[in-house]
C-alpha positions in Angstrom: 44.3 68.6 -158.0 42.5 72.0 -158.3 43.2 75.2 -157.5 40.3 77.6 -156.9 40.8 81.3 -156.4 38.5 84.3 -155.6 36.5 85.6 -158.0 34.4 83.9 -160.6 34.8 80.2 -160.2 34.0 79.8 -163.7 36.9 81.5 -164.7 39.4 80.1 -163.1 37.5 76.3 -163.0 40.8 75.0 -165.4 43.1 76.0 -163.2 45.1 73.0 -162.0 48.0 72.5 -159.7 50.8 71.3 -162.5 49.8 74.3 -164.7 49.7 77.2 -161.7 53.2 75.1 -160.7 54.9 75.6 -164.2 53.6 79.1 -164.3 55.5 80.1 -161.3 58.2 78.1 -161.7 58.8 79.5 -165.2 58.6 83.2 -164.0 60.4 82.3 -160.6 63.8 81.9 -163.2 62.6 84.3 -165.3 60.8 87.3 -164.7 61.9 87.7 -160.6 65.5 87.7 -162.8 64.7 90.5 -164.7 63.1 92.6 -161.9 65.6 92.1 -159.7 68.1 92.9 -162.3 66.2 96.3 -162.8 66.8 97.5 -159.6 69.5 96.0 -158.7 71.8 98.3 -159.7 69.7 101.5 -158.4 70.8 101.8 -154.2 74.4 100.7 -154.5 74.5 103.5 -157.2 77.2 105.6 -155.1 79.1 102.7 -154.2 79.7 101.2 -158.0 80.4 104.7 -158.8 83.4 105.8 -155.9 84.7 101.7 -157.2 85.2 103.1 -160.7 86.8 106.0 -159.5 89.0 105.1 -157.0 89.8 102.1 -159.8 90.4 104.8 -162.7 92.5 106.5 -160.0 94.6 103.5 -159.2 95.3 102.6 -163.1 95.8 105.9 -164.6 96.9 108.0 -161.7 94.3 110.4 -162.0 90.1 111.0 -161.4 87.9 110.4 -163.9 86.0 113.5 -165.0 82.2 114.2 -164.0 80.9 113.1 -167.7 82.8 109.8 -168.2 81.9 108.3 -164.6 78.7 109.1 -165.5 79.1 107.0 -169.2 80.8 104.7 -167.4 77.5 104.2 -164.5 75.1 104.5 -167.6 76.8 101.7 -169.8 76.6 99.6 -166.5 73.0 100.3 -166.0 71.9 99.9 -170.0 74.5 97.1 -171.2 71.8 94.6 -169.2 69.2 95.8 -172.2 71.8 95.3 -174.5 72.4 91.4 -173.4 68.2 91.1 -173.7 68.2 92.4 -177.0 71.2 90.2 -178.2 69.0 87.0 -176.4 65.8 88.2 -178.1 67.9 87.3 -181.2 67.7 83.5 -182.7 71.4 83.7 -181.8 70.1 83.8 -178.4 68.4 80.9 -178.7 70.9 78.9 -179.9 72.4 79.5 -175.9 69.4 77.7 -174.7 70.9 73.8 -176.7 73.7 74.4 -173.6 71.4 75.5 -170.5 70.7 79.1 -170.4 71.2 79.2 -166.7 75.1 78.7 -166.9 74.7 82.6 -168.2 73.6 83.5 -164.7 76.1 81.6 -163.0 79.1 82.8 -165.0 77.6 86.3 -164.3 77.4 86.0 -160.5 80.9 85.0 -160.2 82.2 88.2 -162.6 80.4 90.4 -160.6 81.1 88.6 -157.2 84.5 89.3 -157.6 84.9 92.4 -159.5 86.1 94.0 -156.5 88.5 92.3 -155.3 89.8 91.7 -158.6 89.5 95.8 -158.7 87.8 95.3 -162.5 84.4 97.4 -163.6 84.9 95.6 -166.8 83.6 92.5 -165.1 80.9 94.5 -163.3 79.2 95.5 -166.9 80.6 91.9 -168.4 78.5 90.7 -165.9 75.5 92.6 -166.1 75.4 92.1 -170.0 75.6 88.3 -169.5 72.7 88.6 -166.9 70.8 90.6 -169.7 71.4 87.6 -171.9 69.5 85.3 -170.0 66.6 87.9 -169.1 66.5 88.0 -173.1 66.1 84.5 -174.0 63.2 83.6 -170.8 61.4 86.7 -171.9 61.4 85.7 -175.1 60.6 81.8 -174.1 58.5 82.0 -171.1 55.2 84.5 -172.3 55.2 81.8 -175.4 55.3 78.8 -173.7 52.6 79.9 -171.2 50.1 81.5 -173.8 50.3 77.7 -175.3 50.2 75.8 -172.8 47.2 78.4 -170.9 43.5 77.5 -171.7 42.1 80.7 -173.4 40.1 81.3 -170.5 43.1 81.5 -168.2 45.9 83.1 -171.2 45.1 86.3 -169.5 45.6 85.2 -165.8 48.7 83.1 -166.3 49.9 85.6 -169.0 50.3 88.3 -166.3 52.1 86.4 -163.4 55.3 86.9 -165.1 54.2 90.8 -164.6 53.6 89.8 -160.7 57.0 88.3 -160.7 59.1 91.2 -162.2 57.4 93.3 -159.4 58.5 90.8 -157.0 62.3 90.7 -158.4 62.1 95.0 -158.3 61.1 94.8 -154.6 63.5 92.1 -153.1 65.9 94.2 -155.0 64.7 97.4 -153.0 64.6 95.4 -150.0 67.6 93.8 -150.0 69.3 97.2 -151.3 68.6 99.2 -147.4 71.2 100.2 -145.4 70.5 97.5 -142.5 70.9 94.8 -145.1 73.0 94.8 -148.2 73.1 98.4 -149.2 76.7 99.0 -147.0 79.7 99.7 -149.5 81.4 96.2 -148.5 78.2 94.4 -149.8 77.6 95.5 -153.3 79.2 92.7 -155.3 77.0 90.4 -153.1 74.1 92.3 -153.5 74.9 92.4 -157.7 75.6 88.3 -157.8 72.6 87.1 -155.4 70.7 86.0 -159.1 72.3 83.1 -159.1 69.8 81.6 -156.0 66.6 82.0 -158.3 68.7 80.4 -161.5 69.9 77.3 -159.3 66.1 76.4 -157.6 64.9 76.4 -161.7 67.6 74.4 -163.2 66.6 72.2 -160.7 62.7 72.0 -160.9 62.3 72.6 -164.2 62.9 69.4 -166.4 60.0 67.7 -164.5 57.9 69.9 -166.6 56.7 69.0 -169.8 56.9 71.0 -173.4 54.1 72.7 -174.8 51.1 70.6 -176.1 50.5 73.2 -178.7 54.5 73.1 -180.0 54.7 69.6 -179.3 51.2 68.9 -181.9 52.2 71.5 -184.6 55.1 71.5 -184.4 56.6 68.3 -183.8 53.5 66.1 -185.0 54.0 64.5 -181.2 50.5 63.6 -180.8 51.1 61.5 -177.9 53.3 63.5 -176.3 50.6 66.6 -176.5 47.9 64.2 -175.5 50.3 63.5 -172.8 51.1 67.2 -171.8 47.3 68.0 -171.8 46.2 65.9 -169.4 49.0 66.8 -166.8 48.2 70.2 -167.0 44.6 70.6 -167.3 44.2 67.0 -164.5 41.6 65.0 -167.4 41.5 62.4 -169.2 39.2 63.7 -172.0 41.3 66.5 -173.6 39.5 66.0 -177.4 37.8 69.3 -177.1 41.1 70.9 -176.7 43.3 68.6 -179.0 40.5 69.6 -181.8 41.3 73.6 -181.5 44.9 72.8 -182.0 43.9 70.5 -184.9 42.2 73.5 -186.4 45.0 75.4 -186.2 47.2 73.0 -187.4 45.4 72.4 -190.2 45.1 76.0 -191.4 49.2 75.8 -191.0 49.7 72.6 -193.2 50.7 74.5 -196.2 52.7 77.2 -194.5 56.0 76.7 -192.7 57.4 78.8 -189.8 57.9 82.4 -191.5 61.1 84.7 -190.7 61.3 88.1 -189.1 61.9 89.4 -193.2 59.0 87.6 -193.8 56.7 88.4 -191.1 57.5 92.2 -191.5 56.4 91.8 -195.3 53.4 89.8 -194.7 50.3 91.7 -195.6 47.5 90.3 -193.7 49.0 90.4 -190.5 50.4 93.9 -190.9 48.1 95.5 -188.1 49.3 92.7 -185.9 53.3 93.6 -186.1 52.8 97.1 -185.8 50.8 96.1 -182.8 53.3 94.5 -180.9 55.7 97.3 -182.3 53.9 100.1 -180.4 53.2 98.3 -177.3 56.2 96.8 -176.7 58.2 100.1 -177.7 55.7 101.9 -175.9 56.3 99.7 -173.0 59.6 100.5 -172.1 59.7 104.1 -173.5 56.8 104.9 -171.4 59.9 105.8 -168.6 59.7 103.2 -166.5 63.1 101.7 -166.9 63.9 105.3 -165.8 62.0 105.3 -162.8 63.3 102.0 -161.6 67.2 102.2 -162.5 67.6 105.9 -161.0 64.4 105.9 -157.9 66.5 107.2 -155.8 68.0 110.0 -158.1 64.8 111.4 -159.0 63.8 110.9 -155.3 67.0 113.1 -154.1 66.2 116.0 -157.0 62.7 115.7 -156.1 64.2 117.0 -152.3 63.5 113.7 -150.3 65.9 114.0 -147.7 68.7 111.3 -148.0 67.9 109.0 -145.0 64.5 108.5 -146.1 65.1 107.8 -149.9 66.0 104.2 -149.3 62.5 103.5 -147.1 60.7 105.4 -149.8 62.0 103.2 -152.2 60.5 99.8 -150.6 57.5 101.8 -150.2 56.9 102.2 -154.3 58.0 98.5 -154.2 55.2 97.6 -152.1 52.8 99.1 -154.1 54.0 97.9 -157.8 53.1 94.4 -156.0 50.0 95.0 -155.1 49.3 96.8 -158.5 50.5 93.5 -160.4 48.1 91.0 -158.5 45.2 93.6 -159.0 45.7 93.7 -163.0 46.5 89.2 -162.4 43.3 89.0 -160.9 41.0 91.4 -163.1 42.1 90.6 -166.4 40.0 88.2 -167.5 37.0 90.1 -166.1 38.4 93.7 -167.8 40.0 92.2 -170.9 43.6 92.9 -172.0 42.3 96.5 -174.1 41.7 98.5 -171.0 44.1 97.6 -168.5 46.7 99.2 -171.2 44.7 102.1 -171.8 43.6 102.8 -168.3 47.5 102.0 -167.1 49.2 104.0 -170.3 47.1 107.0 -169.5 47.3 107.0 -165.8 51.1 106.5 -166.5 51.1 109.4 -169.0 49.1 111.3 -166.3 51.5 111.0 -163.6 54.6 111.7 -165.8 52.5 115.2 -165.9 52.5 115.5 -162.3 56.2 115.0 -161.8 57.0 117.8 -164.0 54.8 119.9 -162.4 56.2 119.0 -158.8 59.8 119.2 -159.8 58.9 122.7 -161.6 56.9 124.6 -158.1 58.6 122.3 -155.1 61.2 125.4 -155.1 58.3 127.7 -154.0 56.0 125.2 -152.8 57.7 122.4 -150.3 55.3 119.9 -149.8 55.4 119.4 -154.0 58.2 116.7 -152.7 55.2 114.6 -152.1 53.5 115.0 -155.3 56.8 113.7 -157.1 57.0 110.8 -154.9 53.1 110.0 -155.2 53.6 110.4 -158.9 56.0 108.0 -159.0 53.9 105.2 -157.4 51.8 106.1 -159.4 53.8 105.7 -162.5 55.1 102.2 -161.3 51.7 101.2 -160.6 49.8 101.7 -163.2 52.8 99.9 -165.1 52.4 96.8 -162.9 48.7 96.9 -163.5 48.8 96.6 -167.2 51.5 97.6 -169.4 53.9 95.0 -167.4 52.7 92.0 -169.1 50.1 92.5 -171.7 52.2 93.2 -174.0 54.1 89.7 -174.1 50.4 88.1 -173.7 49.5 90.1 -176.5 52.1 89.1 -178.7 51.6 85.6 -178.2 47.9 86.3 -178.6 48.2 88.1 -181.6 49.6 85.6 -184.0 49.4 81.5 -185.1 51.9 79.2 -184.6 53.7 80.7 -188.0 53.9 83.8 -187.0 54.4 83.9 -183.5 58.5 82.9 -183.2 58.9 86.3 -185.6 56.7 88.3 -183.6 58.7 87.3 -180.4 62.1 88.5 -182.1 60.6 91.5 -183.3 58.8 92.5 -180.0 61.7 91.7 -178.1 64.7 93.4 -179.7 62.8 96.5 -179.8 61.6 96.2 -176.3 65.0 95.5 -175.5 66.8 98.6 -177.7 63.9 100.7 -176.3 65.3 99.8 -172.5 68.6 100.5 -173.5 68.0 104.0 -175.0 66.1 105.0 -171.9 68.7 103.6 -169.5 71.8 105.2 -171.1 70.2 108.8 -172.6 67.8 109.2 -169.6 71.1 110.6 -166.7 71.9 113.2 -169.6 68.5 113.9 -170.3 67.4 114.7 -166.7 70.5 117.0 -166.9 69.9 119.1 -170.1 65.9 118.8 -169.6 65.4 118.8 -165.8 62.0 118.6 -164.8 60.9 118.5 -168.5 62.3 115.1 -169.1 59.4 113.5 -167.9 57.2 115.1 -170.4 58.6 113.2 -173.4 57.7 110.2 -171.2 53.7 111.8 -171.4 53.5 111.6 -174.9 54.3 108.4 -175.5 52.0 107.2 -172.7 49.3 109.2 -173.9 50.2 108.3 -177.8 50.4 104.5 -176.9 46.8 104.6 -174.7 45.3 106.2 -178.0 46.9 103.6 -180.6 45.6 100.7 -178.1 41.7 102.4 -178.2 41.9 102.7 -181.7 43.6 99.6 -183.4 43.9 96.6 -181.0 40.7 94.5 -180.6 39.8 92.2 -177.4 42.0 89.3 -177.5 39.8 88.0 -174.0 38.5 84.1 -174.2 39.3 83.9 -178.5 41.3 81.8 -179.9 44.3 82.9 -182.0 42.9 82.0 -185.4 39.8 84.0 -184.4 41.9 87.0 -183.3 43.4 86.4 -187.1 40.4 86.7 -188.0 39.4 89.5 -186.1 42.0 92.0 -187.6 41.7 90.5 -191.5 37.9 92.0 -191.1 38.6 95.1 -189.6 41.4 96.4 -191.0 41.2 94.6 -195.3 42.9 97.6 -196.6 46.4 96.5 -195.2 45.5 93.0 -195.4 46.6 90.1 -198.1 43.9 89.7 -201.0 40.7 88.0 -200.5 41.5 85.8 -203.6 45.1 84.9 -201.9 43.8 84.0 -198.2 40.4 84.3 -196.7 39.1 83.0 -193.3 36.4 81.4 -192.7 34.8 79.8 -189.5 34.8 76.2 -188.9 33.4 74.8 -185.5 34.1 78.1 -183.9 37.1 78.6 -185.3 39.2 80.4 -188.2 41.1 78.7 -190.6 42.4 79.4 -193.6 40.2 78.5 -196.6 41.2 75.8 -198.6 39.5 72.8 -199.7 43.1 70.7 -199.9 43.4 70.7 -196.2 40.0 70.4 -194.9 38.8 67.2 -193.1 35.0 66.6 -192.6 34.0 66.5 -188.9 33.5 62.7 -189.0 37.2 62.2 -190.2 38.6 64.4 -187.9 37.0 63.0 -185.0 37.8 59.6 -186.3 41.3 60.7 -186.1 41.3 62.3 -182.8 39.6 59.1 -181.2 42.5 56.6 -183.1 45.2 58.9 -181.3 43.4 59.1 -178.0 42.4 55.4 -177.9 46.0 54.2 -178.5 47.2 56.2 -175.4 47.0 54.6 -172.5 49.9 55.5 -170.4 50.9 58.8 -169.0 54.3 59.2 -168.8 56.9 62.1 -168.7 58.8 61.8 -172.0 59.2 65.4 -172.6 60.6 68.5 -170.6 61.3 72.3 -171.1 64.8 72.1 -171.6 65.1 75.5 -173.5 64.8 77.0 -170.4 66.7 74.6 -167.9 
């Protein structure tokens, strides 16, 4: 059936049951993972920390000095980054041929019972093999929803993973008050509850099919695309669509699936890869991983007093929700372009505010309030924009060639970017103090600017036009015009050459033999690189 929301009917007229379903069930194993994982670790902070101490105690007879508890807390915070960045990796892929979900269940159990086996090792084991499987859905998931999305709803769908990692950060915060989980007795719980998420989607998921657009390019499955189609869009007539991804087929025929080496020396799509180079770097050295690993650190310097920093906490939680389903639901009315620039500068804005709060709350008290509004604010205008654009974008951004490359690019530094700001950011606050959060400014500021500059609309194009888009406005960092040159067919790009072009009457010939010899419908293909 459909599924009509608020707003523009028009818009959201393709939305169907089975396609909203995989969308959520997708980010349900995925992206609530992920958030949760980023807070996780932030309200049981003093309990993981007296563990490690009173552990290094016990083994070695002695305390662990101020510094290497604090290296020891910080690896246990950033080693989840290193895991993504390790899964972002086609190593990390390979993980996927034996279930991908078996990561979070080994994980649970090492940190389940790290304390009573009294081992941190197993703590950070753990959260490094929980990283692993955040690195390999976030890589997976944004693709196989920009493929399987219509371009009128790649926006929409593209941004409830966003929704979802908001959700994962505030059952974390929830979950992580004193009334609830956040006692000393409870941590390890607390740490292994990511295996409930995992188990619901290994169980859902292979009643899903695989892409239609990876399943026609790719594979040369034209049944099985046909098939896919008309599950998730609920029609029989899917021509129109099967013809775009016949277009962009076609203008693939003579090129294979490129690597990262490759990719990274491919003229004509330079813009593109620095593109998802600044936005995905920019996403996570924007300081966000800093607000949500150490909230209630910068909420006890900010001089919130102690019984109120876990309530303050939900309270930013709350909001970051409400900020995600804004920037779900206005995105294909805005465009991608200015929810980053509005929520990059409104970020860089507030990481202004903090350090002006931190720097006159000594003379001026009620400041505390400005730190904590600027940190809501920081969060939300992450959840509005910079939270999921950037995978959209990626997948936006390049064909069916490129776009496997662009993933492993954007995704290991998006990854090594997290990990940087989640180990240097405790030793940063203390050599910096307040002025920390300025380097956190400029790259806001810096990415919003990049974004006004370079990146066009992606909003309701295909990808061969945004190919398109970029070879015309930027033919100075582009391939030759006598090597490649684009030029529209039907309302699409392709790649000119007179080798693999079919006349309209021999393509719709073709389209009609495939169609006309399907008469079935059943399931004969399922996600399993995610189950």
């Amino acid at each position: 059936g459909r599924v009509t929301l608020w707003g523009d009917l028009s818009t959201f007229g393709h939305l169907t049951f089975p396609l909203l379903a995989a969308t959520l069930l997708a980010s349900f194993g995925s992206s609530l993972l992920y958030g949760y994982n980023l807070a996780v670790v932030n309200s049981p902070a003093v309990h993981i920390k007296a563990f490690y101490n009173a552990t290094w105690s016990q083994h070695y007879g002695q305390s662990p000095s101020q510094a290497l508890l604090t290296i020891m807390y910080s690896l246990t915070v950033s080693v989840f980054a290193l895991g993504g960045l390790v899964g972002s990796f086609p190593v990390g892929m390979l993980v996927t041929r034996y279930g991908s979900t078996l990561l979070v269940f080994l994980a649970g159990i090492l940190m389940g019972f790290s304390r009573y086996l009294t081992s941190p090792e197993m703590v950070i084991l753990g959260r490094f093999i929980t990283g692993l499987h955040s690195g390999i859905c976030l890589s997976v998931v944004p693709m196989y929803l920009g493929e399987i999305a219509p371009k009128n709803l790649r926006g929409f769908l593209g941004l409830v993973p966003s929704i979802f990692i908001c959700l994962g950060v505030f059952s974390a915060q929830v979950l992580g008050l004193p009334e609830l989980l956040g006692e000393d007795g409870y941590w390890p719980l607390f740490l292994s509850l990511v295996v409930i998420p995992a188990s619901l989607q290994l169980l859902l998921l292979h009643w899903f099919p695989e892409s239609p657009r990876y399943l026609l390019i790719e594979k040369n499955n034209v049944r099985g695309a046909t098939d896919a189609l008309r599950w998730f869009l609920g029609k029989d007539d899917v021509r129109d669509v099967l013809e775009e991804m016949w277009e962009e087929r076609r203008s693939l025929s003579s090129l294979e699936t490129i690597s990262i080496w490759q990719l990274l020396r491919d003229g004509s799509v330079r813009w593109q890869t620095l593109s998802v180079v600044v936005i995905n770097m920019g996403m996570q050295l924007s300081g966000i991983d800093a607000i949500w690993f150490y909230t209630n650190t910068i909420f006890q310097h900010a001089g919130i007093p102690g019984p109120e920093i876990p309530y303050s906490t939900v309270g930013t939680g709350a909001i970051e929700v409400l900020a995600g389903l804004l920037g779900c639901f206005t995105i294909e009315k805005l465009g991608r372009r200015p929810l980053l620039i509005i929520g990059f500068s409104f970020m860089g804005f507030c990481c202004a505010g903090i350090t002006l709060a931190l720097v006159l709350q000594a003379t001026v008290p009620w400041m505390r309030y400005l730190s904590v509004a600027c940190v809501v604010g920081i969060i939300a205008g992450f959840c509005m924009g910079p939270a999921g654009v950037p995978f959209l974008m990626t997948a936006e951004l390049f064909k069916q060639s490129h776009r496997p490359a662009a993933y492993i690019v954007g995704g290991s530094l998006n990854w090594l970017s997290n990990f940087t700001v989640g180990f240097v950011f405790p030793f940063l606050q203390m050599s910096a103090g307040a002025f920390c959060y300025l380097v956190f400014c400029g790259v806001c500021v810096l990415v919003a600017l990049y974004v006004y500059l370079i990146i066009p609309e992606t909003k309701n194009k295909t990808f061969v036009e945004i190919s398109q888009i970029f070879a015309t406005r930027r033919p100075f960092l582009t391939a030759p015009a006598s090597a490649v040159k684009m030029v529209p067919l039907g309302g699409y790009g392709a790649l000119e050459n007179s080798s693999l072009e079919l006349s309209e009457s021999s393509r719709a010939h073709t389209l009609d033999h495939h169609i006309q010899n399907i008469r079935t419908f059943p399931m004969i293909s399922h996600m399993s690189h995610l189950a």
